[in-house]
C-alpha positions, 0 to 999 in steps of 0.5 A: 531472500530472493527468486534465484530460479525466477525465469525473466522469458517466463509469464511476466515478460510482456510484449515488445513489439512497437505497437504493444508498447506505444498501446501499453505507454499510451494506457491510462496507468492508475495506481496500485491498490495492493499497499491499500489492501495489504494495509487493511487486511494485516491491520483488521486481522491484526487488532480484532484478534487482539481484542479476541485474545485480549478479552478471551485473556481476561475471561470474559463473555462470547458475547463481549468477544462479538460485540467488541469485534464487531465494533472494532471492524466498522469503526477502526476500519472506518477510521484507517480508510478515513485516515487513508483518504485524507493522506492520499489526498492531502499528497496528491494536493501537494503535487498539485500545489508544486505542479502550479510552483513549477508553471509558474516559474517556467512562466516567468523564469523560463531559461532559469528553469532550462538551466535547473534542466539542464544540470540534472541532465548532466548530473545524469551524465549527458553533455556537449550536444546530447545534452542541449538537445534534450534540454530543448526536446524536454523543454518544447513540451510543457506538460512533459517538462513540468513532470519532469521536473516534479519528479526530479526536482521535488521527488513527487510522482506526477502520476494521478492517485485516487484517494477514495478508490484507496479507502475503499480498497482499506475498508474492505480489506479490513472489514474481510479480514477482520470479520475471520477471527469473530466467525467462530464466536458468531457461530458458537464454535466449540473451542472457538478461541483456538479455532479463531487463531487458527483461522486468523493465523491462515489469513496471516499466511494468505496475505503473505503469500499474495505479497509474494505476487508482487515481491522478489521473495517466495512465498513462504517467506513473506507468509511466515513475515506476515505470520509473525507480525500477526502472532506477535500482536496477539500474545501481547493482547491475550498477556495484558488482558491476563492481568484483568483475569478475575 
């Protein structure tokens, strides 16, 4: 489902000037916290209304509802970020670990390594002069050859991720989400099952419709994507936790 009415002059057209893009190439570029953030929020809405209707299908107490919620959002939420940390950095390790591979074959194979250049040049359909000349231009740069090569080479980013920024964006995420569907229990809401699922099911429909944001789709279809992953959790937790009803 795409946006066919998308308008490419309209918001997201920036400026082409030279001085706007030799200031926008020369900004620092960190990368996006948004595949963190929508992680984080599905996952926490996701498992607390699982142990909700999870425990709300066996029967048991407001009180276990709340403590296992809340037990649930600290600790799995610890635990994603944890986990998101430690494989952001366990890859940005790796590009550094081929970052100094890659140096040090330039090192002591430099015209081995021009020629591994100047194949994928020519795969990318350069020849004759053009391509020598961009061999030697990419090549007289070292920083500009080395990352062009990771990214061609080895299909890594060059680009600087920040592990403990991307944890944190898990965490929180997962910790504003998850709290929602334990409000009404908290608050001693009456039919505070059904209202949990209906607050949970609007932040299903709200992180969906921020995806939109950054998506080719409307808005309403990745709400309704998000929607129906979240449903789809729940009725499998509040069906195994039917089987324990007394």
């Amino acid at each position: 489902m795409h946006r066919d009415d998308a308008d490419p002059k309209g918001p997201d057209m920036h400026d082409h000037s030279p001085k706007a893009i030799a200031d926008r190439l020369a900004a620092q570029r960190l990368p996006s916290r948004l595949k963190d953030a929508v992680l984080g929020g599905i996952d926490g809405a996701v498992t607390t209304l699982a142990i909700v209707a999870g425990v709300e299908g066996a029967g048991l107490s407001s009180n276990v509802v709340v403590v296992l919620g809340i037990a649930n959002v600290l600790a799995d939420g610890f635990s994603m970020a944890a986990g998101n940390f430690a494989g952001t950095r366990a890859e940005a390790e790796d590009v550094d670990r081929l970052r100094a591979v890659e140096e040090d074959h330039i090192r002591r194979a430099p015209e081995g390594e021009r020629e591994e250049l100047r194949q994928i040049l020519n795969q990318k359909g350069l020849t004759g002069q053009n391509l020598e000349d961009a061999v030697r231009a990419i090549s007289s740069h070292r920083d500009v050859w080395v990352d062009y090569m990771l990214v061609e080479e080895y299909g890594v980013s060059p680009s600087k991720s920040l592990p403990l920024r991307g944890a944190i964006a898990t965490f929180l995420a997962f910790l504003a989400a998850g709290l929602v569907p334990l409000l009404p229990f908290i608050f001693g809401m009456d039919n505070a099952f059904l209202v949990s699922i209906l607050m949970t099911l609007t932040v299903f429909c709200a992180i969906g419709a921020i995806r939109s944001r950054w998506s080719l789709r409307a808005w309403w279809w990745t709400s309704w994507e998000t929607l129906l992953i979240g449903s789809v959790a729940a009725t499998i937790a509040y069906a195994v936790g039917s089987l324990f009803h007394p």
